[in-house]
N, C-alpha and C positions, 0 to 999 in steps of 0.2 A: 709555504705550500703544503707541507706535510700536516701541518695543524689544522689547515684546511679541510687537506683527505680526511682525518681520523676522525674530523666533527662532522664529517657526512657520511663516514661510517659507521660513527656511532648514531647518525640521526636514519640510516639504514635500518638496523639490527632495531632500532626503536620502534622504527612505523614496523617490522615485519614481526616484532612480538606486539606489538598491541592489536594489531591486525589478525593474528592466527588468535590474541584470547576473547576477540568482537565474535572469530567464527563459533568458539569453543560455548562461549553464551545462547548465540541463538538457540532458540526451542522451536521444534516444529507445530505447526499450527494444525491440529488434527482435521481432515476433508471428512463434513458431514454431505453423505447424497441421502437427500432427501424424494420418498415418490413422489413427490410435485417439487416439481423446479421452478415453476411461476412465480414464484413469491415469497421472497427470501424472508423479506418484512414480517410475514404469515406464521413461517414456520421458524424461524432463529430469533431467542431472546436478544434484549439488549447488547449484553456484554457479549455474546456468540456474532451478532451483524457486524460490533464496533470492530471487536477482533479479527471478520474478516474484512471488513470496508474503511477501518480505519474511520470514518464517521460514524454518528448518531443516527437511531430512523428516522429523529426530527431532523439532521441535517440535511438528510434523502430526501424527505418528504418538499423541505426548504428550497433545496437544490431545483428539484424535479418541478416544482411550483413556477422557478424564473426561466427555466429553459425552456419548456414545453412550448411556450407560443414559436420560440424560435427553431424548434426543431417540427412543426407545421408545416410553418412557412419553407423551409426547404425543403421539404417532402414536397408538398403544392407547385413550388419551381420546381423541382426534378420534373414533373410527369408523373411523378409516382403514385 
C-alpha cells in the first residue's frame, strides 16, 4: 500500500510541475481593436486571423460556404 501512495505522489508533484511549466509557456496573444470591426478577414493578415481563429480565411471562407444555407433556414423558422 505504501508503494502505491508514493507512485501517486510522485505522479502528483509530476502533473503539478508540468502543469505550472504549460502555464510559464504560454504567451499572450496581443488584442488588436481595429476602427472597423466588421471584418476581420478585411483588416488582419493571415498569420494575425489564424493566431486569433485558430483557422485559415480559406477555412472561414469554407466553413461560412456550408453553413449559411442552414443558418437561413433557421432564421425563416424563427420568425425572424
Amino acid at each position: 500500500m505504501e508503494a502505491i501512495a508514493n507512485i501517486l505522489d510522485l505522479y502528483a508533484d509530476v502533473e503539478e510541475q508540468d502543469l505550472n511549466e504549460i502555464a510559464e509557456l504560454r504567451v499572450p496573444v496581443p488584442r488588436i481593436i481595429p476602427a472597423d470591426r466588421s471584418d476581420p478577414m478585411a483588416y488582419l493578415c493571415e498569420d494575425e486571423f489564424i493566431m486569433r481563429y485558430r483557422l485559415s480565411k480559406e477555412a472561414v471562407r469554407d466553413l461560412l460556404r456550408e453553413i449559411t444555407p442552414c443558418l437561413q433556414r433557421i432564421r425563416n423558422n424563427s420568425g425572424m
